[in-house]
C-alpha positions in Angstrom: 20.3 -66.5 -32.5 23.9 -67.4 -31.6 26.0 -64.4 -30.9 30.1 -64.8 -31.8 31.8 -62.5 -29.0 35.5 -61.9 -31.1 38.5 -59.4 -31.3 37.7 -56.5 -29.2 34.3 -58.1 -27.7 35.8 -61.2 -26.5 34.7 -62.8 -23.3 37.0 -62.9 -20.3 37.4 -66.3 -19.4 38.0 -66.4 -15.2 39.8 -70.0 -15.2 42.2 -68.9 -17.7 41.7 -65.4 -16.7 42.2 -63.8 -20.9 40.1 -63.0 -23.1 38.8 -66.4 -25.1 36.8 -66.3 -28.1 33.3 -67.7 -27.3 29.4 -67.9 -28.3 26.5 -66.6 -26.3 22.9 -67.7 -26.7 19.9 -67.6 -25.0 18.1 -71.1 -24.7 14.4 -71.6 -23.4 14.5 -74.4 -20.9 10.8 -74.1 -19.5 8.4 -71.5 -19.5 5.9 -70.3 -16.9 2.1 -70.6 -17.4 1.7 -66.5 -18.0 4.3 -64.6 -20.5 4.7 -60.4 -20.0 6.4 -59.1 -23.3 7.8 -56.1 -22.9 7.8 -53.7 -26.0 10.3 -52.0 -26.9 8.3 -48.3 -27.2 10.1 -45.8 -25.3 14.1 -45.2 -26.2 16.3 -43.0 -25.4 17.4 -40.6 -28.1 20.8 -39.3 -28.2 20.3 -36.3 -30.3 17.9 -34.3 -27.6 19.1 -36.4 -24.3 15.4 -37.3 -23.7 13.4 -40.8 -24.1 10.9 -40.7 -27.0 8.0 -43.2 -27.9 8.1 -45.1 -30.5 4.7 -44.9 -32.8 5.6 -48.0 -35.2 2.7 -50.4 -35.8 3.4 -54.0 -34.1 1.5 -56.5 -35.1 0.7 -59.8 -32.8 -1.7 -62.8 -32.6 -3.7 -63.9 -30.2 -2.0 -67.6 -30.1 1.3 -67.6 -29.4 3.1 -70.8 -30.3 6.8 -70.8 -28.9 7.6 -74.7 -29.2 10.1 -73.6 -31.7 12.0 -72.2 -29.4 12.3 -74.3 -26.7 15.2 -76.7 -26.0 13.3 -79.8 -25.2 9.9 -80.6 -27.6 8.4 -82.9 -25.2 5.5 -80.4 -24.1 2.8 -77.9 -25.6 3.9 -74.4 -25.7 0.9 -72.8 -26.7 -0.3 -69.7 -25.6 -2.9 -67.2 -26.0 -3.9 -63.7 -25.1 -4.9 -62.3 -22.2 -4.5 -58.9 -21.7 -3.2 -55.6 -23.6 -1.6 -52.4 -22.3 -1.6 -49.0 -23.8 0.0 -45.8 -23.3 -2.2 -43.4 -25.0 -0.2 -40.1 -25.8 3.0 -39.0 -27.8 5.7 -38.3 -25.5 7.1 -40.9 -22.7 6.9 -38.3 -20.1 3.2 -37.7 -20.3 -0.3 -39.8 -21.5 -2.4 -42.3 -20.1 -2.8 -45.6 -19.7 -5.6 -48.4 -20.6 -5.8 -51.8 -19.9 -7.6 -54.6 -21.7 -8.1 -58.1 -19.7 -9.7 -61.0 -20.9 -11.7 -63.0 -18.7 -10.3 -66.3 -18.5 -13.6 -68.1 -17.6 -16.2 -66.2 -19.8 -13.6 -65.2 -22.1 -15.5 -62.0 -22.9 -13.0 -59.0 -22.7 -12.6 -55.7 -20.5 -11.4 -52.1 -20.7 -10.3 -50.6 -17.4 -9.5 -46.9 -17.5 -8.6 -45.7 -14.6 -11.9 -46.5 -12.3 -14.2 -46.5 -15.5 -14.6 -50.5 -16.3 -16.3 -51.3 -19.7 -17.3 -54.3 -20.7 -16.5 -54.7 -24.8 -19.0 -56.0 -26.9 -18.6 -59.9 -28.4 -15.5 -61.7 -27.4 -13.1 -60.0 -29.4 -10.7 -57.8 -28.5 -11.4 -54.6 -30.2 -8.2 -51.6 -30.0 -9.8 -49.8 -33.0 -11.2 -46.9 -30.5 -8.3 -46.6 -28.5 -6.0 -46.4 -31.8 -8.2 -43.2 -33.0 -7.5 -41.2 -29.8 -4.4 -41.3 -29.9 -2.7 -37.8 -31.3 -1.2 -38.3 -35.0 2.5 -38.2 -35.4 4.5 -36.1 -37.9 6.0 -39.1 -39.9 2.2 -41.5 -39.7 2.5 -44.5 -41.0 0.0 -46.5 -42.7 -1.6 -49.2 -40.3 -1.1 -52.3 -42.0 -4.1 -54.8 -42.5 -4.6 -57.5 -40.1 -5.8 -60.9 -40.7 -7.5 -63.3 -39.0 -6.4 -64.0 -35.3 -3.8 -61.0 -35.3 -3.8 -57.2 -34.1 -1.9 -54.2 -34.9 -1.1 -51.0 -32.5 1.1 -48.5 -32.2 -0.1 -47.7 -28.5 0.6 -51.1 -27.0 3.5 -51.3 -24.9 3.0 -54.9 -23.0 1.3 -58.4 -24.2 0.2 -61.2 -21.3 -0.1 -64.1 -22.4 -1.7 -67.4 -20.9 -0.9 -71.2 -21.7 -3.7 -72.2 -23.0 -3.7 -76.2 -22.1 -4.0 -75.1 -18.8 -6.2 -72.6 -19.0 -9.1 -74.6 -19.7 -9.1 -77.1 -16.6 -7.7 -74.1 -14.5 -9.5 -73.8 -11.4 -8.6 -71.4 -8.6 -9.3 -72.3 -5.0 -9.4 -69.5 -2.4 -7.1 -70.6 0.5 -8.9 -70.9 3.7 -6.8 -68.1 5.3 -7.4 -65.7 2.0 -11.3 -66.1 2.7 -11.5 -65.3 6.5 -9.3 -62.3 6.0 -12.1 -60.8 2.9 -15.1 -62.1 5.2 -13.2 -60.0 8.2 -12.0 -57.4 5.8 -16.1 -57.1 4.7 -17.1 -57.1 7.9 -14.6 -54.4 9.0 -16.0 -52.5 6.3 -19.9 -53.2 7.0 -19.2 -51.6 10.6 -18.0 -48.5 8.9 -20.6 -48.1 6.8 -22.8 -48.4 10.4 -21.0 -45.9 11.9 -20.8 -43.9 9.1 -24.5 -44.1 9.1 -25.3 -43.3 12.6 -22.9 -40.5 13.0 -24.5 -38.9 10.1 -27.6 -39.9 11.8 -26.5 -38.1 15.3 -25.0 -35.1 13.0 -28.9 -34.4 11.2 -30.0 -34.5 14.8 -27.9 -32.1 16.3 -28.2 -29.9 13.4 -32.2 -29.9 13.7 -31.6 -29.2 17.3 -29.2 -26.2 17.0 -31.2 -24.8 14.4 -34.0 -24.7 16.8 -31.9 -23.3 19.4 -30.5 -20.6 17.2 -34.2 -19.9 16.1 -35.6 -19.8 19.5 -33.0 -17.3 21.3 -32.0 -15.2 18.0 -35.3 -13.0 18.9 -34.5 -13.1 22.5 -30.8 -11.8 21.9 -30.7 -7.8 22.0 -31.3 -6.2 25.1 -34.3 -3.9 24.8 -33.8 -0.4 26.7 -33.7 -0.5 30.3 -33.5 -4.4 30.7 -30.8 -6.1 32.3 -28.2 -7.2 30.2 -24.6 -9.4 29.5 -21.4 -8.8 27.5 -20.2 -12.0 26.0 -17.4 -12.7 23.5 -18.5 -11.7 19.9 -16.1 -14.2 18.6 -17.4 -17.3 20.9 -21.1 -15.9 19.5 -20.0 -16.1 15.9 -18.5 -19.6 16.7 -21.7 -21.0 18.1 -23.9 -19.0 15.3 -21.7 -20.7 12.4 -20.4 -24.5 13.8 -22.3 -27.2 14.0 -20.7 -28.7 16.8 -21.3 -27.7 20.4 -18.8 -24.8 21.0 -16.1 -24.2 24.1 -17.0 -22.8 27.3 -17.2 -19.0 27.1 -14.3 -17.4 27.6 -14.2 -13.4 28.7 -11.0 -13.3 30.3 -9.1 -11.4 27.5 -11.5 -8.7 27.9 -11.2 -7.8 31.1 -8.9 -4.3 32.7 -6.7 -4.4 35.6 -9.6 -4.3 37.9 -11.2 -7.7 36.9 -13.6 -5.2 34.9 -14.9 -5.4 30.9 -12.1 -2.7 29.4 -13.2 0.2 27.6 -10.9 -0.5 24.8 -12.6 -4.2 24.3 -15.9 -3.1 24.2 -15.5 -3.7 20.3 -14.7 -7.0 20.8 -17.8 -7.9 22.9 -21.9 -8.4 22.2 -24.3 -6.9 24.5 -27.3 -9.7 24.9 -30.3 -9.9 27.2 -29.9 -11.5 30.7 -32.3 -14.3 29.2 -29.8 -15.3 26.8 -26.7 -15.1 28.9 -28.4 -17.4 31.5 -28.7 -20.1 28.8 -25.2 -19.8 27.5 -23.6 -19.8 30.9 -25.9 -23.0 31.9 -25.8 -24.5 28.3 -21.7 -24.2 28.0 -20.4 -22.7 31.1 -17.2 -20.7 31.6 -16.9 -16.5 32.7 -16.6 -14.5 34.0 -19.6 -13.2 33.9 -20.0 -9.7 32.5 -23.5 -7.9 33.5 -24.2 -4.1 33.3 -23.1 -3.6 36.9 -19.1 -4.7 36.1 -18.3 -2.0 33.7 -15.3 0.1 34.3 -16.1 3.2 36.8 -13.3 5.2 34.9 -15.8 8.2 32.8 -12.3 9.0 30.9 -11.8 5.4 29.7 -15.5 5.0 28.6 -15.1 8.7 26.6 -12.0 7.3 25.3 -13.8 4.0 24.2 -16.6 6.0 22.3 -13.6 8.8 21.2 -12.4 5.6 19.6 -15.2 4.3 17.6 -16.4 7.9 16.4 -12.7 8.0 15.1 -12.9 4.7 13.2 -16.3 4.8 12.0 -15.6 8.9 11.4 -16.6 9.2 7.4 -13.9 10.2 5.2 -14.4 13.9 6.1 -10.9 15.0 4.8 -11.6 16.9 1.3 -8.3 18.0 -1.0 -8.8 21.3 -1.9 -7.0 23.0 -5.1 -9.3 25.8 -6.1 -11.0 27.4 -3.1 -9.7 30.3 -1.2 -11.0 29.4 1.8 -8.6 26.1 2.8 -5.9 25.2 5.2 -2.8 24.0 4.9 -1.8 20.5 6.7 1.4 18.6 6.8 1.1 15.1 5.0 2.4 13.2 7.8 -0.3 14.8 10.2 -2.7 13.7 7.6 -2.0 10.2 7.1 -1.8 9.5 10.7 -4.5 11.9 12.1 -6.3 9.5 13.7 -3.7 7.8 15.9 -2.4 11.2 17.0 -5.8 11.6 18.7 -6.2 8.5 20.5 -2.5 9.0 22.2 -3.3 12.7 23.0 -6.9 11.5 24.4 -4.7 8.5 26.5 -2.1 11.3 27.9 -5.1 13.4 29.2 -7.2 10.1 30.5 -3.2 9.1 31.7 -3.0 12.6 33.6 -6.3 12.8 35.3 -6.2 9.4 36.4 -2.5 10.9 38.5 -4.6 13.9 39.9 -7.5 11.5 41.0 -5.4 9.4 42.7 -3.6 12.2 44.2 -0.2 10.3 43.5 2.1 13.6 44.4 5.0 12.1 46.5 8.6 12.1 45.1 7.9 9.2 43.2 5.0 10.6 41.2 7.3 13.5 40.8 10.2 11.6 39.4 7.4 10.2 37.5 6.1 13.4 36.1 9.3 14.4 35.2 10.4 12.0 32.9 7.3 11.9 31.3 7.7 15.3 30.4 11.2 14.6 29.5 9.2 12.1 27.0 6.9 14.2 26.1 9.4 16.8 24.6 10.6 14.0 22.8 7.7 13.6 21.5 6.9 17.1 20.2 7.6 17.2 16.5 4.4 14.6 16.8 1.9 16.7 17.2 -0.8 17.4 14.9 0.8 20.2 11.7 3.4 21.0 13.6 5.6 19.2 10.7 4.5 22.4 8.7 5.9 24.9 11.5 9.4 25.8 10.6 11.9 26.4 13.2 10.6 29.7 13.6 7.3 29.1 14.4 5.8 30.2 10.8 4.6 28.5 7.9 7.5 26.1 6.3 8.6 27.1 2.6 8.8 23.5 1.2 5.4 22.7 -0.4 5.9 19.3 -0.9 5.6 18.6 3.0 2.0 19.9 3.1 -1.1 20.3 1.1 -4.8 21.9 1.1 -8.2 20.5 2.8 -11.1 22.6 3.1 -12.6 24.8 5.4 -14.8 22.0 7.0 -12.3 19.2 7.0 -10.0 22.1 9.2 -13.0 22.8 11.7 -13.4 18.4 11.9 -9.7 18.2 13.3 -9.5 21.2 14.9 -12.2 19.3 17.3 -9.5 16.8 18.0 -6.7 18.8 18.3 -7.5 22.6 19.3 -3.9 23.7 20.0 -2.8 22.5 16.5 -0.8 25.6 14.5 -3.7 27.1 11.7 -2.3 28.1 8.3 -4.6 29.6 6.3 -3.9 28.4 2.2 -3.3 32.1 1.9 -0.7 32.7 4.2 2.9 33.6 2.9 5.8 31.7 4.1 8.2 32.6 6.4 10.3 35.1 5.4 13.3 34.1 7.6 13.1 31.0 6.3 13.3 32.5 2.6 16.1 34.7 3.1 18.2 31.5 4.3 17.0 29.4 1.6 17.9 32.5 -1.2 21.2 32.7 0.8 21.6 28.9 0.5 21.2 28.9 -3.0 23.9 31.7 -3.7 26.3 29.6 -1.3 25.6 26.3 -3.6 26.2 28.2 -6.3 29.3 29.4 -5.3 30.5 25.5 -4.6 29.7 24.6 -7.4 32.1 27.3 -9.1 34.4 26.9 -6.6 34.0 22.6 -7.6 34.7 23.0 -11.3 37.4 26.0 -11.1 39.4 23.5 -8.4 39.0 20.4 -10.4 40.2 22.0 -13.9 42.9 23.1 -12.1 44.0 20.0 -10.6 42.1 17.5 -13.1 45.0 14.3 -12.7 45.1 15.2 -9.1 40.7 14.5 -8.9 40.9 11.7 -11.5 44.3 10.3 -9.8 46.1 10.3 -13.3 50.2 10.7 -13.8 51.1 10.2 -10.6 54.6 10.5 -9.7 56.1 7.3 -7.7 59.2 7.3 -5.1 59.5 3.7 -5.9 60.6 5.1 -9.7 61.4 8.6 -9.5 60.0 10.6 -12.5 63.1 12.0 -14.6 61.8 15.6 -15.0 62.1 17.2 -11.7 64.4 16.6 -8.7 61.1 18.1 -6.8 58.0 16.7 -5.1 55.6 17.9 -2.7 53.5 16.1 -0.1 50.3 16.5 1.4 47.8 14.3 3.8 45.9 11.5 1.8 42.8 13.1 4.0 43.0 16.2 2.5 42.8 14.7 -0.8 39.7 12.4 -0.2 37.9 15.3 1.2 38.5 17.1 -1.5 37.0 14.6 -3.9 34.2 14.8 -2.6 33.6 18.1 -2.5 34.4 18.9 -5.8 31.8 15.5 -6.7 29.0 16.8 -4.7 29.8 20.3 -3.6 26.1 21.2 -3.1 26.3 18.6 0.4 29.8 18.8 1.1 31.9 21.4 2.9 34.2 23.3 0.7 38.1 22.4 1.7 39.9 25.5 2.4 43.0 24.7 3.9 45.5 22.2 4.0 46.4 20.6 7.4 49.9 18.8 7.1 50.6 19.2 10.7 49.4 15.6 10.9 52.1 14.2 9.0 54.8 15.9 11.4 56.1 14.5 14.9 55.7 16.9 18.4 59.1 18.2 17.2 57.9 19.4 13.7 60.1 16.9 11.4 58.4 14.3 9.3 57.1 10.8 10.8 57.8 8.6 7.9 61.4 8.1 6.2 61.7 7.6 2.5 62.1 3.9 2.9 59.1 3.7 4.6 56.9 5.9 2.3 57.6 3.8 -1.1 56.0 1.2 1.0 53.5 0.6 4.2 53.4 4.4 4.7 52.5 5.4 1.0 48.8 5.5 2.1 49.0 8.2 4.3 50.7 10.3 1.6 49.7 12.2 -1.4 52.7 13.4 -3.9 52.2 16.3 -5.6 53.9 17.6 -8.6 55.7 21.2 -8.5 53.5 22.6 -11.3 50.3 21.1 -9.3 52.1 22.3 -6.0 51.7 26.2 -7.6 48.1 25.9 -8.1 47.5 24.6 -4.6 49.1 27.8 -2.8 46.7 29.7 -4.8 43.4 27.7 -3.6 44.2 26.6 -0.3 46.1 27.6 2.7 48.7 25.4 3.8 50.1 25.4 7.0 53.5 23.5 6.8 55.2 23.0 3.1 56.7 19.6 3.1 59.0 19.0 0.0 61.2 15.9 -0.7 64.9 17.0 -3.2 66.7 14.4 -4.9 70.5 15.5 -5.7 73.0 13.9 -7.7 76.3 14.1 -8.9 77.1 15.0 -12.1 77.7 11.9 -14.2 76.4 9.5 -11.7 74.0 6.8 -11.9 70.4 6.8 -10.5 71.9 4.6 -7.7 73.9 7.1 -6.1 71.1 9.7 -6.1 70.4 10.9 -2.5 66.5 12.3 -1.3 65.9 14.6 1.5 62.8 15.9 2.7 62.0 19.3 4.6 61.8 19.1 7.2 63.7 16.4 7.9 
């Protein structure tokens, strides 16, 4: 169909270079021996920005003639066809697609989804089932009947179709070069499948051979009492317990002290085995050091510390809350979260200082030594066990919340860890010291607080910083202002905001605002401008209140004076002092 390109859609002409008016056309000169028709099933629609489908039945026939079309008549155009795409779903953004081929030799047709491949029965092509799946639309149309040699579908988004006066005497030929690389491709693949094959040959071996391994030496593994014995790694024994493949050479080295020695402190991390067993591993898989009942650590305080350590972590849940009985303790919350590190470092500073005395380390370094770690350990002193209940002096603290109640048998359980801890019974009164200052500390907070509110009613513009007078634009009421420190007035703030953890302000320190020679640093210039920060002006009024609730040390006043008659220009301002 011709197409008249006219007024504003006329074509620009580049030999004339203007718009000419012209007609465009599409003309079929020749056509290949396969045709893709695209559908047009997904648009974009305006209203929601998105692409939509389109569910509108198409119909098509299986022969496609398109002689009609073409420019020249001299050959058949006759097509028919060959395969069928669908997107199953209702939105272009989601679905799935199908396929339908037709084999061009049998002509019996297809169905590939995804890597499902059905043959359909006869040699028709049947979209009936694949129609049905598909989700309904709101606005459904009818599907219109079909007659003889045609189809209809909503779902189909892509026709292929073949000439059919070739497709009869078409015969392919594989190219010579095509067929050796399938036949090396195949071969490629037939060695993989071999290998494949023999590894998982070798792998069932090697399994059958570790599981009689593991079989043979799991009842020789413990040590029976008075045997010789090994440490090895528990994590290289879990390692060769749970892979399949032969493990790395046994490693011990993380284990060891500063002596070459298995650490107390590791012995977690290790397995005791019979000597049987070790000699297997070490000539099975190699590696070390060796670690046999003769290379433990000599130090009796590190080994008590090792077993001090696992009684502590395997210790049962011993600490009981008590509420009702008469017969508990008190202990600080903080000493009873963290009980059980504050035992292992006090068990390390005793292991720490007998190792000095042993050694007999008592020269002037040791000394310097010794001295700074007492120096740490007074640091360290509001650590120890309940003494975050002891109040500074040396009785029970007042503030509940800090501590709580365990019974009687939890108390006699940590007092076997730490004897020197303070003991409270839950019966035992407070400290009276401590309640006289806290009774006192109350009176003085409520005295701030009176003192807060009776200070900011009477200076409530001065708190809020409301009608403020300006030397930029001197108020027209008073020839008067006073000035104190912008510090005394932020400190004041807040007090009177939070005068139960501020200091009350009592006096009034203007002495920072003079020079050594008592006159005022800044000039009247300079305070309408860079200065102003420093200063806080004060009405007279406000100025009467102030002498009655602070003490001021230097009054520091600024005068205007003026003629009578005069303008505001010839005013003149002096401060005192000057």
């Amino acid at each position: 169909q011709e197409e008249k390109l006219e007024g504003d859609n006329r074509y620009f002409c580049e030999t004339c270079q203007s718009k000419q008016n012209a007609t465009r056309k599409i003309r079929l000169l020749s056509l290949p021996c396969t045709l893709n028709l695209q559908l047009m099933r997904f648009v974009f629609d305006r209203q929601t920005g998105h692409k939509k489908k389109l569910n509108t039945y198409i119909g098509f026939s299986e022969l496609l003639d398109m002689e009609p079309f073409m420019e020249q008549k001299s050959d058949v155009y006759v097509y028919e066809l060959s395969a069928v795409l669908i997107h199953r779903g209702v939105s272009a953004y989601s679905g799935h697609y199908i396929a339908h081929v037709k084999d061009p030799q049998t002509g019996e047709w297809y169905k590939f989804n995804d890597e499902d491949i059905e043959k359909m029965e006869g040699k028709k092509l049947q979209l009936g089932i694949e129609e049905d799946l598909a989700e309904p639309s709101k606005s459904q149309t009818r599907k219109p009947k079909c007659g003889k040699g045609t189809h209809c579908s909503r779902n189909a988004y892509m026709l292929v179709y073949r000439l059919q006066a070739r497709e009869k005497s078409l015969t392919v030929q594989v190219p010579a070069f095509l067929q050796e690389l399938v036949e090396r491709d195949n071969c490629k693949f037939e060695e993989w499948c071999n290998e494949m094959a023999e590894m998982r040959k070798q792998s069932v071996a090697r399994g059958k051979i570790k599981h009689e391994e593991v079989k043979e030496l799991y009842q020789r593994l413990p040590a029976e009492a008075g045997s010789p014995y090994d440490f090895i790694s528990l994590e290289w024994l879990q390692k060769w317990l749970d892979e399949s493949t032969p493990p790395k050479p046994i490693d011990n080295t993380a284990c060891l002290c500063s002596h070459g020695k298995l650490h107390p402190d590791k012995i977690s991390l290790m397995k005791r085995i019979s000597e049987y067993v070790a000699d297997f591993f070490y000539r099975r898989y190699g590696g070390g050091p060796r670690l046999n009942g003769n290379i433990l650590s000599k130090s009796p305080g590190m080994w008590f510390g090792a077993l001090f350590w696992s009684q502590l972590c395997f210790e049962p849940s011993f600490i009981i809350i008590t509420l009702f009985q008469n017969d508990g303790f008190w202990v600080g919350k903080a000493s009873l979260r963290s009980w059980r590190q504050l035992a292992l470092e006090q068990l390390n500073e005793q292991d720490a200082e007998d190792a000095e005395h042993s050694n007999g380390k008592m020269n002037g370094n040791a000394q310097n030594k010794d001295e700074s770690n007492e120096e740490k350990r007074e640091e360290e002193e509001e650590l120890n066990f309940n003494e975050d209940i002891v109040c500074p002096h040396g009785d029970l603290c007042i503030s509940e919340n800090e501590r709580r109640v365990v019974s009687k048998e939890a108390w006699e359980k940590l007092k076997q860890y730490f004897p020197k801890a303070p003991e409270f019974p839950n019966n035992k009164e407070c400290c009276s010291q401590c309640k006289i200052l806290e009774r006192e500390g109350e009176e003085n907070e409520a005295l701030h607080k009176m003192m807060a509110s009776e200070q900011k009613t009477s200076l409530q513009n001065l708190f809020h910083d409301k009608c403020r007078p300006c030397l930029g634009s001197w108020p027209q009421e008073t020839d008067e202002l006073y000035i104190v420190s912008q510090f005394f007035v932020e400190e004041w703030r807040k007090f009177v905001r939070r005068p139960t953890r501020c200091s009350p302000v009592s006096s009034i320190a203007n002495s920072v605002l003079l020079c050594p020679h008592g006159g005022l640093m800044f000039t009247f210039a300079s305070m309408t401008k860079e200065d102003s920060k420093h200063i806080a002006l004060i009405w007279p009024s406000e100025w009467e209140r102030i002498q009655k609730l602070f003490v001021v040390d230097h009054v520091i006043k600024i005068t205007r004076t003026q003629a009578a008659g005069a303008g505001p220009e010839s005013a003149c301002y002096t401060s005192e002092p000057r």
